[in-house]
gemmi code that builds the backbone of each chain (N, CA, C; Angstrom):
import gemmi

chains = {
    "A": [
        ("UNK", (-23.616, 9.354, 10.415), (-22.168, 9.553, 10.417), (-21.815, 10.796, 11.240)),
        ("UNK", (-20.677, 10.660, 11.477), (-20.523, 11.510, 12.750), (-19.148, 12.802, 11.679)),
        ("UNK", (-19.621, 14.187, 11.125), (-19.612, 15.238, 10.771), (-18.255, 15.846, 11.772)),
        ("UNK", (-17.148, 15.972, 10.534), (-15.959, 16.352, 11.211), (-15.724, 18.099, 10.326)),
        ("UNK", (-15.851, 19.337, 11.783), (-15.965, 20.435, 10.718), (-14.718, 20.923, 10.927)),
        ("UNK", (-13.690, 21.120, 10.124), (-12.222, 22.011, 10.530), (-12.331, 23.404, 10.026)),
        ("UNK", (-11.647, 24.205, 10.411), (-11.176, 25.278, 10.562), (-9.906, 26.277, 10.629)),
        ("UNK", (-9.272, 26.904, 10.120), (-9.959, 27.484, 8.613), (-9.562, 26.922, 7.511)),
        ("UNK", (-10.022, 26.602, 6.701), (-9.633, 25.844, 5.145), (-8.338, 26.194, 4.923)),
        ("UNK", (-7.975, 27.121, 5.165), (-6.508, 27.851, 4.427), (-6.028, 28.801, 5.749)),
        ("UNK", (-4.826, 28.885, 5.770), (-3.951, 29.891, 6.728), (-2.871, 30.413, 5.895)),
        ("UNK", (-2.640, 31.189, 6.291), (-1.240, 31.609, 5.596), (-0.389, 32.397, 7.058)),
        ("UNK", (0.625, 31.924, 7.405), (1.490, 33.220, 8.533), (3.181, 32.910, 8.172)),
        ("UNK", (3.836, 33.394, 9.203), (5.053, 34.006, 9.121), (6.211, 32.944, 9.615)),
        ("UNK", (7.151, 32.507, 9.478), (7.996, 31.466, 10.016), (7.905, 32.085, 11.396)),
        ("UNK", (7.948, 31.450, 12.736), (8.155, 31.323, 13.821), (6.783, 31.921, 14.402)),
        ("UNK", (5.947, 31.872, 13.682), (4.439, 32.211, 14.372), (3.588, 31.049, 14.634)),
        ("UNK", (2.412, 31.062, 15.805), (1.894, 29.977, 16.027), (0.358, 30.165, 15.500)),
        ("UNK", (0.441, 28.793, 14.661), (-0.822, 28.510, 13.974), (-1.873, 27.596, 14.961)),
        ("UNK", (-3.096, 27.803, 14.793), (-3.806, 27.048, 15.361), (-5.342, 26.951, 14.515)),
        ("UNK", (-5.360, 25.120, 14.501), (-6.491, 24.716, 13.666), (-7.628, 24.457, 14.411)),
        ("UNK", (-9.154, 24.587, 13.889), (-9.740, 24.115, 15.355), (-11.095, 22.857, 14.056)),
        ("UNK", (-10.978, 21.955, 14.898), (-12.116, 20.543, 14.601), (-13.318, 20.133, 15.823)),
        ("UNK", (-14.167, 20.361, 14.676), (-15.790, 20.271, 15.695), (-16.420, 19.058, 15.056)),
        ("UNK", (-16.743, 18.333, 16.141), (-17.169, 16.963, 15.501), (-18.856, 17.232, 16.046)),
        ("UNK", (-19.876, 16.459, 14.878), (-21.112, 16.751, 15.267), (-21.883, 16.131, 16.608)),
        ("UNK", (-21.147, 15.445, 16.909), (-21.444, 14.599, 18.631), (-20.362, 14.235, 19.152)),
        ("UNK", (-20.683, 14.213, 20.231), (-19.410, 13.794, 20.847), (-18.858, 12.753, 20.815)),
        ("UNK", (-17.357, 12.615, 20.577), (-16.427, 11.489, 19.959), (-15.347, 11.275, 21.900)),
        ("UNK", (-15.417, 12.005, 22.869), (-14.338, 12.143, 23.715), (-13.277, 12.712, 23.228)),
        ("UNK", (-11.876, 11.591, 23.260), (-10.704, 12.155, 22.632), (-10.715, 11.024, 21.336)),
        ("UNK", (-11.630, 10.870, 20.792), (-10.817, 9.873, 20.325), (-10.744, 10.640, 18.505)),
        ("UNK", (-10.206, 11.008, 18.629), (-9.426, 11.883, 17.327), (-7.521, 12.026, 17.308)),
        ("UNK", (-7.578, 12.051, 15.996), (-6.459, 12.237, 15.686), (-5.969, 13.301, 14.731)),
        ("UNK", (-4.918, 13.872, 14.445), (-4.365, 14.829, 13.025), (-3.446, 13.965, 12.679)),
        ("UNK", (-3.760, 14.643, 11.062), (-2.400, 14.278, 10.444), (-2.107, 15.215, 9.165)),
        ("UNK", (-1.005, 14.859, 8.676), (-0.071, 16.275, 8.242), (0.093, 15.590, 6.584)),
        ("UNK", (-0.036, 15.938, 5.445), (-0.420, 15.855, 4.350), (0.724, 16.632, 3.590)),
        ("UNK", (1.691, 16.256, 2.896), (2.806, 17.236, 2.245), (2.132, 17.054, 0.444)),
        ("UNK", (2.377, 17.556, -0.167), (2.101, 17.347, -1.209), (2.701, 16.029, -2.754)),
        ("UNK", (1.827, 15.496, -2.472), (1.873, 14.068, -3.372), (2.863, 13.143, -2.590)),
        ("UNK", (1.836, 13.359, -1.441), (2.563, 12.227, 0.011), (1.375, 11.691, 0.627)),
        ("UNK", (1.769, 10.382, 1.377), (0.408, 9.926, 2.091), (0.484, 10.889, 3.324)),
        ("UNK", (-0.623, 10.756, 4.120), (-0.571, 11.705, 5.022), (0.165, 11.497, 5.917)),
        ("UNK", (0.297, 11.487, 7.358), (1.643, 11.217, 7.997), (1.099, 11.768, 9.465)),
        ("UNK", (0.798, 10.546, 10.313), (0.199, 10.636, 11.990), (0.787, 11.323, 12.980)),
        ("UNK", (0.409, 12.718, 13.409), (1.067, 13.581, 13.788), (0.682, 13.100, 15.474)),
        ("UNK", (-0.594, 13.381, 15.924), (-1.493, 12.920, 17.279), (-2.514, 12.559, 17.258)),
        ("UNK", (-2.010, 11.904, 18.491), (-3.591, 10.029, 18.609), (-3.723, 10.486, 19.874)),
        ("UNK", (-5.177, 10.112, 20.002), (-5.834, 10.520, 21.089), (-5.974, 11.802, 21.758)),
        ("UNK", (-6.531, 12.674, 20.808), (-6.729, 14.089, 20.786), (-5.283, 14.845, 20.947)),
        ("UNK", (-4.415, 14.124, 21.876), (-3.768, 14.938, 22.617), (-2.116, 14.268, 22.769)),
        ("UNK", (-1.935, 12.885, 22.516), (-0.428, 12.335, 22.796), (-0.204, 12.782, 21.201)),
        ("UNK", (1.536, 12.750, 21.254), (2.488, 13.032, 20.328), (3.249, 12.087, 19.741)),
        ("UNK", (2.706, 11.553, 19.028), (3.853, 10.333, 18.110), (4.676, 10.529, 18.131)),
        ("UNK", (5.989, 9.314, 18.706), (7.146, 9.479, 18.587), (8.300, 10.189, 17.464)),
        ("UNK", (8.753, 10.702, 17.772), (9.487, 11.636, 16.936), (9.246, 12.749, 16.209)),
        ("UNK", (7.925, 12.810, 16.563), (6.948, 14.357, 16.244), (7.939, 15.566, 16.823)),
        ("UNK", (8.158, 16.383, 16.385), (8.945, 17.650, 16.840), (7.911, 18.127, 17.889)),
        ("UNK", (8.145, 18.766, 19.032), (7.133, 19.222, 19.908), (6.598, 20.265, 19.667)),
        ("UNK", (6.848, 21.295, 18.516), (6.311, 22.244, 18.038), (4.554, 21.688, 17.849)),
        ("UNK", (4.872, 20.646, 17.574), (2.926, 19.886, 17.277), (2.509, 19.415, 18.677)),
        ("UNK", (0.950, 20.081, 18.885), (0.493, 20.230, 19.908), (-1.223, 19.726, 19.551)),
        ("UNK", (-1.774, 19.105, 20.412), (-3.359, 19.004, 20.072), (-4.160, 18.998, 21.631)),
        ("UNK", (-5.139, 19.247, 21.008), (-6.290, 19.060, 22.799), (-7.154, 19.373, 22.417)),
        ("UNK", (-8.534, 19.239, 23.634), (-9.626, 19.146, 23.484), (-10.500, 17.487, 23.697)),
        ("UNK", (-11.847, 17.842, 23.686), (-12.277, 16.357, 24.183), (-13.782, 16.757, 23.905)),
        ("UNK", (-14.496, 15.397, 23.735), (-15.980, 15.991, 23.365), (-16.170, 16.021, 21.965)),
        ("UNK", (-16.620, 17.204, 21.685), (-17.126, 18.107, 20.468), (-16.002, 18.325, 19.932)),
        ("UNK", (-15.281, 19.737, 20.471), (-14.011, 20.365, 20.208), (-12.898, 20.826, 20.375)),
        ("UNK", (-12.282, 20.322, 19.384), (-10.449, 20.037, 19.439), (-9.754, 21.322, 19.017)),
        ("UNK", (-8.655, 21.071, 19.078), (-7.685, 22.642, 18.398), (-6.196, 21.515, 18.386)),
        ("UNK", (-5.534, 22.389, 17.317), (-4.307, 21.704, 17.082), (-2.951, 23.220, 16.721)),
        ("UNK", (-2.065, 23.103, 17.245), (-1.559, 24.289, 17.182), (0.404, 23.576, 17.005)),
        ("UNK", (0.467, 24.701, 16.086), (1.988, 24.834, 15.611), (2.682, 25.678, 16.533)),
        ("UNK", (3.666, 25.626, 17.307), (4.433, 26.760, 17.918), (5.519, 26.707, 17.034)),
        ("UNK", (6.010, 28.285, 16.873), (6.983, 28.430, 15.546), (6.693, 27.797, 14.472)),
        ("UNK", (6.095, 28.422, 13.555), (5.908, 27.529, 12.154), (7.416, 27.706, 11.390)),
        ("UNK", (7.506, 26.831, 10.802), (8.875, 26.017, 10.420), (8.295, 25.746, 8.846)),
        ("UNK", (9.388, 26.116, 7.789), (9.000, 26.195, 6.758), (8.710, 24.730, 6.236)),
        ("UNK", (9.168, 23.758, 7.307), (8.995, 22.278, 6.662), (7.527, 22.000, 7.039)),
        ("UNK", (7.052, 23.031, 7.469), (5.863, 22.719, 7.877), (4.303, 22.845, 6.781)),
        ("UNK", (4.640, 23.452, 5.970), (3.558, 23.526, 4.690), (3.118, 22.384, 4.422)),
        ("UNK", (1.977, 22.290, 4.435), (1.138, 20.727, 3.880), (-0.078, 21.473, 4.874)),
        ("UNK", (-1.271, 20.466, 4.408), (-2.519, 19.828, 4.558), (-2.721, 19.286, 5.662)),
        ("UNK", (-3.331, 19.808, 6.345), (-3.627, 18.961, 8.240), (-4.883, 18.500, 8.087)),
        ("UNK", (-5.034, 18.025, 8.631), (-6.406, 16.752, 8.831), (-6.876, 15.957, 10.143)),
        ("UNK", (-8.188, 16.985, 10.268), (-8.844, 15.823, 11.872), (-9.042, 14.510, 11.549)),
        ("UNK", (-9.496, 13.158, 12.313), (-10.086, 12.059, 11.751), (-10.678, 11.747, 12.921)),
        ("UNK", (-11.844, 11.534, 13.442), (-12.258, 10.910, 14.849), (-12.935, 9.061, 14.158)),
        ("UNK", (-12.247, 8.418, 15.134), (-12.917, 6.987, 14.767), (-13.129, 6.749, 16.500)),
        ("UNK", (-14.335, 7.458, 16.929), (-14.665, 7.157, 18.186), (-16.223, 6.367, 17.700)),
        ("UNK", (-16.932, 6.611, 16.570), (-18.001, 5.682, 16.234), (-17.865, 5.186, 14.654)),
        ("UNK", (-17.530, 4.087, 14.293), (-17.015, 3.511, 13.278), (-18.112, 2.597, 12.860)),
        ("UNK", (-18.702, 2.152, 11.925), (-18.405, 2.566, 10.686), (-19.206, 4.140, 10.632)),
        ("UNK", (-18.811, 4.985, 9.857), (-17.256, 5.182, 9.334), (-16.801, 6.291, 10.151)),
        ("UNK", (-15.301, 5.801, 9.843), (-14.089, 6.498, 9.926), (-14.290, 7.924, 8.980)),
        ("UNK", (-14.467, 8.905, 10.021), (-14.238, 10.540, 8.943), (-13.285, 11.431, 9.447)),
        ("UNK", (-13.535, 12.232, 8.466), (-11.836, 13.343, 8.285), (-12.401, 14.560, 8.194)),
        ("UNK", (-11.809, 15.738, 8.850), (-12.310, 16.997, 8.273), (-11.986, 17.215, 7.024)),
        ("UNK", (-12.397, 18.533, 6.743), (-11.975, 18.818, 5.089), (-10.249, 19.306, 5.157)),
        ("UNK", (-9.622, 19.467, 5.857), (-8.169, 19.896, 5.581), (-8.273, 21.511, 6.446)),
        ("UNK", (-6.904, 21.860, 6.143), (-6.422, 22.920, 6.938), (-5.263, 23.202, 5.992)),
        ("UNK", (-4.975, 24.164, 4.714), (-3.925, 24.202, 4.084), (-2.951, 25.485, 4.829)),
        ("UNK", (-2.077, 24.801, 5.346), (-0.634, 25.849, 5.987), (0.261, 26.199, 4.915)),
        ("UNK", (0.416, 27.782, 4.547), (1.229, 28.347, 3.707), (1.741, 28.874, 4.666)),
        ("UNK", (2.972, 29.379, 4.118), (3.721, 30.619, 4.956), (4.062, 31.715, 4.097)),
        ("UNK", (3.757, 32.688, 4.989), (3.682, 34.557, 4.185), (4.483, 35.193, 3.723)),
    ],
    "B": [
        ("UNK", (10.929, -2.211, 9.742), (9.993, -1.189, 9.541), (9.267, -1.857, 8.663)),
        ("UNK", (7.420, -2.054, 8.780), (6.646, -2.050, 8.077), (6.256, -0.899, 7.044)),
        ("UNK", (6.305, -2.217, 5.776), (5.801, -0.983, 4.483), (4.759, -1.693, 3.539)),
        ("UNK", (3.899, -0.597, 3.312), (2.762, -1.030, 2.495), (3.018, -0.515, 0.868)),
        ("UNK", (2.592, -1.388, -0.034), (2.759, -0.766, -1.268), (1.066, -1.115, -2.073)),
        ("UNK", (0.720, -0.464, -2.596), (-0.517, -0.619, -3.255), (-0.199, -0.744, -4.703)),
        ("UNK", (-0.999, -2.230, -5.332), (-0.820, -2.031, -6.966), (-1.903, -2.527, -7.201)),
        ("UNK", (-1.670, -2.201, -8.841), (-3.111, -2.486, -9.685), (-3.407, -1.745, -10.837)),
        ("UNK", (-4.287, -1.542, -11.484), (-4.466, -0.687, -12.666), (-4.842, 0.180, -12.610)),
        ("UNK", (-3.923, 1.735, -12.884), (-4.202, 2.419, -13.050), (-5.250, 3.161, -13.717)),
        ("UNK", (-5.799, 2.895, -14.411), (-7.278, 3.205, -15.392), (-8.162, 1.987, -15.951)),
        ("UNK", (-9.676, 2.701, -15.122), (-10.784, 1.852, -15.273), (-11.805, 2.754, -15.963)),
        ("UNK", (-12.698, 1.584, -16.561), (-13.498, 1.684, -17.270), (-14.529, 2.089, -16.699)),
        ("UNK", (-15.877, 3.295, -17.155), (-16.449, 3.766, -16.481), (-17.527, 1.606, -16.199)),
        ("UNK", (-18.261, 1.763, -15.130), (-19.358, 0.234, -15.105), (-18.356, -0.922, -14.676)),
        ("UNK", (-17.092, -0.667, -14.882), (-16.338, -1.861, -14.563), (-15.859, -1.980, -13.311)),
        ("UNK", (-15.172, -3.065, -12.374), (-14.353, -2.941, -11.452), (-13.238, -2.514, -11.014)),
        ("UNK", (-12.938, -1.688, -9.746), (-11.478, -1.404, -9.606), (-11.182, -2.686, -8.237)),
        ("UNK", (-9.866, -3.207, -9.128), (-9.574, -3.609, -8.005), (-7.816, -3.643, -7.726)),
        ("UNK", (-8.115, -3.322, -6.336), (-6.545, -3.076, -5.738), (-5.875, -4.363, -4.938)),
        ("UNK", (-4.609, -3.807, -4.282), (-4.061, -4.994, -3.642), (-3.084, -4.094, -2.928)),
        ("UNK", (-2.681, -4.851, -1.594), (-1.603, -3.918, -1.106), (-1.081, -5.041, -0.353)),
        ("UNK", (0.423, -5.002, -0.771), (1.207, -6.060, 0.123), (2.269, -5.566, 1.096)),
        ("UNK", (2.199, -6.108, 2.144), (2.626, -5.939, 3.364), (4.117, -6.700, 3.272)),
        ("UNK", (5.119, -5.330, 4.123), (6.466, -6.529, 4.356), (7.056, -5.701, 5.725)),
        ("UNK", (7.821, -6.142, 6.141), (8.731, -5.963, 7.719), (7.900, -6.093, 8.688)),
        ("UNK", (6.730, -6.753, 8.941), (6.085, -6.728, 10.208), (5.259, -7.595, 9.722)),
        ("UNK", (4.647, -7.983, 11.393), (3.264, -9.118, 11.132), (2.106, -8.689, 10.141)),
        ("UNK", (1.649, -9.633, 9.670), (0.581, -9.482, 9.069), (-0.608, -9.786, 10.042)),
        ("UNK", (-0.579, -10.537, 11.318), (-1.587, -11.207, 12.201), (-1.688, -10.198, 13.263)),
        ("UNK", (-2.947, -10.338, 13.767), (-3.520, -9.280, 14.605), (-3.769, -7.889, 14.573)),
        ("UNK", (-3.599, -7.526, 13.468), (-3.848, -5.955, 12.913), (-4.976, -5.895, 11.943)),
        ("UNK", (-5.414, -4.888, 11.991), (-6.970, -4.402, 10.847), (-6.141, -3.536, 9.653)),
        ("UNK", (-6.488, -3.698, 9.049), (-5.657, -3.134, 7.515), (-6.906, -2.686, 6.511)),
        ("UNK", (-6.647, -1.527, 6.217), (-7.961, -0.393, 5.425), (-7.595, 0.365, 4.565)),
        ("UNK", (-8.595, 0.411, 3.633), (-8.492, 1.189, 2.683), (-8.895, 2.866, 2.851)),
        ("UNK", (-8.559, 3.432, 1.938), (-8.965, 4.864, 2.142), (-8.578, 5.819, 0.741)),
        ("UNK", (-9.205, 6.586, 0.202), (-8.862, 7.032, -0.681), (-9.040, 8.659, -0.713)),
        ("UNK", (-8.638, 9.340, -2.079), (-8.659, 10.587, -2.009), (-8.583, 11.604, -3.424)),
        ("UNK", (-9.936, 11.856, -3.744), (-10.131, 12.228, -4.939), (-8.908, 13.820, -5.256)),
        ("UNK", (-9.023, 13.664, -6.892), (-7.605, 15.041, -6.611), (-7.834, 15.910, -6.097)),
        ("UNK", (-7.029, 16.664, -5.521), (-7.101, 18.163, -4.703), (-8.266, 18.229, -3.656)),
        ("UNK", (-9.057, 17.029, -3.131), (-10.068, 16.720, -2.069), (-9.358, 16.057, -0.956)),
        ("UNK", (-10.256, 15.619, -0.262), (-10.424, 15.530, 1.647), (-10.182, 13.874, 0.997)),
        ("UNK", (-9.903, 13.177, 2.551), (-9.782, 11.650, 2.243), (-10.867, 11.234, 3.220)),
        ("UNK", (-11.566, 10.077, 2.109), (-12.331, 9.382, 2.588), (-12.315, 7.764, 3.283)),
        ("UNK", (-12.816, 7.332, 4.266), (-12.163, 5.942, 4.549), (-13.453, 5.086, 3.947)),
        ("UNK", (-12.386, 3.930, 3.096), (-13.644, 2.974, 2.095), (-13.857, 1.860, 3.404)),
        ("UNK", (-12.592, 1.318, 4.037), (-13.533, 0.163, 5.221), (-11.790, -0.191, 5.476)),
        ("UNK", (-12.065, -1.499, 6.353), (-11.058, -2.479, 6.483), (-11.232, -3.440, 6.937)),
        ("UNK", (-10.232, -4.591, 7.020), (-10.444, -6.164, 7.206), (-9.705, -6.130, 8.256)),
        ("UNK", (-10.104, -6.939, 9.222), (-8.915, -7.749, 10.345), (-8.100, -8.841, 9.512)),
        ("UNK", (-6.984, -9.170, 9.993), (-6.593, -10.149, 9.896), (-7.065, -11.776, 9.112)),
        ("UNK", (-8.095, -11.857, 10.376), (-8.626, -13.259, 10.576), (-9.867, -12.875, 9.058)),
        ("UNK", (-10.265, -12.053, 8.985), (-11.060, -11.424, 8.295), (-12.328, -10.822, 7.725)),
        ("UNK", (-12.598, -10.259, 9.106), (-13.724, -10.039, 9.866), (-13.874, -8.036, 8.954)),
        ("UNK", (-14.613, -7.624, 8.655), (-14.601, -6.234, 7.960), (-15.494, -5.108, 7.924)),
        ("UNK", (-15.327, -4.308, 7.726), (-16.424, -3.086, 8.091), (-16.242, -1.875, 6.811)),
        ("UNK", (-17.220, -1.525, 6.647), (-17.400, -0.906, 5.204), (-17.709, 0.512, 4.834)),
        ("UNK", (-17.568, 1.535, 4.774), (-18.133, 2.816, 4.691), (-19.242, 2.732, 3.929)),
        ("UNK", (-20.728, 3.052, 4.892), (-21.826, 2.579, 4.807), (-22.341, 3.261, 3.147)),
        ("UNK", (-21.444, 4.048, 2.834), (-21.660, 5.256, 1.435), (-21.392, 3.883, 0.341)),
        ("UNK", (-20.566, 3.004, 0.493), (-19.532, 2.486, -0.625), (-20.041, 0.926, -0.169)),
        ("UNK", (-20.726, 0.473, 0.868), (-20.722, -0.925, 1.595), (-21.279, -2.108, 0.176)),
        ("UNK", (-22.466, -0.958, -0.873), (-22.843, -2.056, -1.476), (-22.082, -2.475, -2.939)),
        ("UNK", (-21.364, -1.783, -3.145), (-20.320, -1.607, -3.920), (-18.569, -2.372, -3.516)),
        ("UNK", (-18.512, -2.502, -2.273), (-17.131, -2.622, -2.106), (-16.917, -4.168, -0.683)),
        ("UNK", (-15.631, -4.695, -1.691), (-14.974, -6.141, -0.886), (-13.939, -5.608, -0.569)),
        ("UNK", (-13.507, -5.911, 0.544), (-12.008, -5.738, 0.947), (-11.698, -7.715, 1.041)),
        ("UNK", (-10.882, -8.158, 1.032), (-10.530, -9.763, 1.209), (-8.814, -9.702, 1.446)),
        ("UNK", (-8.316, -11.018, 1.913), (-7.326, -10.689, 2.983), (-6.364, -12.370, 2.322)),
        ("UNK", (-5.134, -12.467, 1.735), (-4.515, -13.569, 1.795), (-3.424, -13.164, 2.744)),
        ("UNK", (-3.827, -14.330, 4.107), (-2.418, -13.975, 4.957), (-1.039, -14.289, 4.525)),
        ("UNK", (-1.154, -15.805, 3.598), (0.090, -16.158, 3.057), (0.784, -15.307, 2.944)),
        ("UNK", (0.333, -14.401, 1.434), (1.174, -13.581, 1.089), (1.234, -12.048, 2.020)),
        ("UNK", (0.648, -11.911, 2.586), (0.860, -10.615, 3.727), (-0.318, -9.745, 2.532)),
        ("UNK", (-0.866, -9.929, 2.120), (-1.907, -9.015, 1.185), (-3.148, -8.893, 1.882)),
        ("UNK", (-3.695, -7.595, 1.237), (-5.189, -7.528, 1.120), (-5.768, -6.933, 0.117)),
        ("UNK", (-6.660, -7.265, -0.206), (-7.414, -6.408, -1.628), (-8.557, -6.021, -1.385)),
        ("UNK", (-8.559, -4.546, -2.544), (-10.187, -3.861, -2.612), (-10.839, -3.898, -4.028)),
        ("UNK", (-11.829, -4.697, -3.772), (-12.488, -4.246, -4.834), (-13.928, -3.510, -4.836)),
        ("UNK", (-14.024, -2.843, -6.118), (-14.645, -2.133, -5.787), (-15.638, -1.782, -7.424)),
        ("UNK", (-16.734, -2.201, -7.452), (-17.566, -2.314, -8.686), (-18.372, -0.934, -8.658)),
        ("UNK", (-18.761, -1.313, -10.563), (-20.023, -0.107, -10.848), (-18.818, 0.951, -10.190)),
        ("UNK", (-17.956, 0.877, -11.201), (-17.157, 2.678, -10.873), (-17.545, 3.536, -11.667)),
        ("UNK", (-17.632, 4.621, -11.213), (-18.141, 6.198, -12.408), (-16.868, 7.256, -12.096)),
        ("UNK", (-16.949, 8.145, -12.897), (-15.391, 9.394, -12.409), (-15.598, 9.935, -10.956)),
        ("UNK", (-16.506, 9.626, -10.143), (-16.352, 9.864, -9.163), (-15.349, 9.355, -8.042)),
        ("UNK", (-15.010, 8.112, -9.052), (-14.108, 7.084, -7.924), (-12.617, 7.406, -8.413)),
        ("UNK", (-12.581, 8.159, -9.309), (-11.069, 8.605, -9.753), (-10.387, 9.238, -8.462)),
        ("UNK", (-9.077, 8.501, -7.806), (-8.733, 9.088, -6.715), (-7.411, 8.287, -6.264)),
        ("UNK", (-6.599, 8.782, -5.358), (-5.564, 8.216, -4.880), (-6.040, 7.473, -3.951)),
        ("UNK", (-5.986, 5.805, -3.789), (-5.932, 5.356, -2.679), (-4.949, 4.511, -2.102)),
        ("UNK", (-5.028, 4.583, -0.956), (-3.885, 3.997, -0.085), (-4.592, 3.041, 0.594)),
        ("UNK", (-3.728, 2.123, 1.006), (-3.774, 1.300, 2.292), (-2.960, 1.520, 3.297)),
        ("UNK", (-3.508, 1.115, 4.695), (-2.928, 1.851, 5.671), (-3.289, 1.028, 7.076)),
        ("UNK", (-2.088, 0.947, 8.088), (-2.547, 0.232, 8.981), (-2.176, 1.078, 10.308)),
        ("UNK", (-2.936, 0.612, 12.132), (-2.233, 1.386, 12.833), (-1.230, 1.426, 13.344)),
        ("UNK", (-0.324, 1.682, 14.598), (0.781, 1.214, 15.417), (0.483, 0.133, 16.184)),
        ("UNK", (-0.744, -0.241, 16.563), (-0.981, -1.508, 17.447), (-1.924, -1.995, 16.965)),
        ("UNK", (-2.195, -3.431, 17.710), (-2.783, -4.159, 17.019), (-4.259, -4.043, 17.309)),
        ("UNK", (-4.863, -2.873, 18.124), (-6.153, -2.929, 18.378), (-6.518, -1.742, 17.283)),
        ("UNK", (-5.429, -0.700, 16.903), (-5.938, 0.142, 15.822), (-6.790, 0.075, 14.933)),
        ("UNK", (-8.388, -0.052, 14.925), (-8.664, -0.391, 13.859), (-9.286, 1.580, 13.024)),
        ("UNK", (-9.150, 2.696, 13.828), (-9.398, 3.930, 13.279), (-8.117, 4.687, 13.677)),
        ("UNK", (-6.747, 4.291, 13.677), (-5.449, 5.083, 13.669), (-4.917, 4.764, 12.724)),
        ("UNK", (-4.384, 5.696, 11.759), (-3.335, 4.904, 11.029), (-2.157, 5.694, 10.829)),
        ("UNK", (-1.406, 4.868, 11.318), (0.521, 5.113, 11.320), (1.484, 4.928, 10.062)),
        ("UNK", (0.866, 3.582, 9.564), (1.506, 3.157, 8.309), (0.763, 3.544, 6.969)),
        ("UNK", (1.364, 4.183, 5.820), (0.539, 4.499, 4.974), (1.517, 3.650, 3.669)),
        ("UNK", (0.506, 3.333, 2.692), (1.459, 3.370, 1.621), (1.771, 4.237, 0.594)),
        ("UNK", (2.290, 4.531, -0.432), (2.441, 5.394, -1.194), (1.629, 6.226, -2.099)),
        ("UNK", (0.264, 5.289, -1.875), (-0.902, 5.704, -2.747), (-1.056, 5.258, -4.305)),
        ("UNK", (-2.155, 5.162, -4.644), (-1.730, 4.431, -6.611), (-3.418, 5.343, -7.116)),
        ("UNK", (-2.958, 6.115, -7.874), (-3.993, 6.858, -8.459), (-4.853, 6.260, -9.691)),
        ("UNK", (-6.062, 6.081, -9.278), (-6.804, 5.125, -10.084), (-7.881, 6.461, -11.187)),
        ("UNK", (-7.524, 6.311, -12.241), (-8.671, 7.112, -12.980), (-9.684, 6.096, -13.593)),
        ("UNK", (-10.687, 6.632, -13.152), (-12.291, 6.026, -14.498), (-12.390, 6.741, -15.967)),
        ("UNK", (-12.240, 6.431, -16.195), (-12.454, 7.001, -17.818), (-12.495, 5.813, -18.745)),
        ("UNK", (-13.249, 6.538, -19.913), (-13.202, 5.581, -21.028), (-12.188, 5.632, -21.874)),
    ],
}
model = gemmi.Model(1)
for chain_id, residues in chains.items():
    chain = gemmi.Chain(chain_id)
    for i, (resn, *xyz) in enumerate(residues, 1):
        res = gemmi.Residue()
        res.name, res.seqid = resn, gemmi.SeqId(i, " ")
        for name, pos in zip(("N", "CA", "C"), xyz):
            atom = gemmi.Atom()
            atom.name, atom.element = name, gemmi.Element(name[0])
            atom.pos, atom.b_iso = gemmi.Position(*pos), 0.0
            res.add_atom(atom)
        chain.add_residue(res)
    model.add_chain(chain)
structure = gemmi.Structure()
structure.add_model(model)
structure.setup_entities()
């Protein structure tokens, strides 16, 4: 199985500061990863597909890249609607489909 | 707008089966892969497998000997079951499909989740 490591478990910063998560997959996947955004006692919610495009109606504050190994995903201006649970998933070698462990965004 | 809803029984018996169902409405049911995935409390989510359509399926090799996914197109459904449960399998799971029809590791559509506990 192909080992999805995120980074850092927990953040905490300031409204209008930019956060950035970073996901290391144990072989190389290309782009084929995605995030997604986790609010509390919500399903999660598909932020970007394919390392790097932006689901429609995504606020552009959400940003992703990287290819290979390792990705980064970054908030410009964190926005208080922004608290929840982020999550890598690469399904570039299936079976199975894996997820990092999370990324919990507080604000300070 | 496609929406998924997941039902079933909330509390299982430790040795017994869980089994789910999630029915599909505002969109095709044909040509899309539709999967399960779950998520123990306050943990990471794990993906259990999913079915195509026609009903062709793939299994998270952890859970493969333990777990059916099966597919009635009639009703726009699919179900998981999933035997020999212990409290480990206590967890929210969802069903979930992608934006297109080749998605079979994106998922766009989620449903609401239905929290299954093992206990006696």
């Amino acid at each position: 199985d192909i080992q999805m490591t995120q980074s850092p478990s927990s953040l905490s910063a300031s409204v209008g500061d930019s956060v950035t998560i970073s996901c290391q997959a144990s072989q190389d996947i290309s782009t084929s990863l995605n995030w997604y955004q986790q609010k509390a006692g919500k399903a999660p919610k598909l932020l970007i597909y394919g390392a790097s495009y932006l689901v429609t109606g995504v606020p552009s504050r959400f940003s992703g890249s990287g290819s290979g190994t390792d990705f980064s995903f970054t908030i410009n201006s964190l926005q208080p609607e922004d608290i929840a649970t982020y999550y890598c998933q690469q399904y570039d070698n299936l079976p199975p489909v894996t997820f990092g462990g999370g990324t919990k965004v507080e604000i300070k | 707008q496609v929406q998924l809803q997941e039902s079933g029984p909330g509390l299982v018996k430790p040795s017994e089966t869980l089994s789910l169902t999630c029915t599909v409405s505002g969109g095709s049911f044909t040509n899309y892969y539709w999967s399960w995935i779950r998520q123990p409390p306050g943990k990471g989510l794990e993906w259990i497998g999913y079915i195509y359509y026609s009903g062709g399926t793939n299994y998270n090799p952890s859970l493969k000997s333990r777990v059916t996914i099966s597919v009635d197109t009639s009703k726009s459904q699919f179900s998981l079951n999933l035997t020999s449960v212990t409290a480990a399998d206590t967890a929210v799971y969802y069903c979930a499909r992608g934006h297109y029809f080749y998605d079979s590791g994106t998922y766009y559509y989620w449903g609401q989740g239905i929290l299954v506990t093992v206990s006696a």
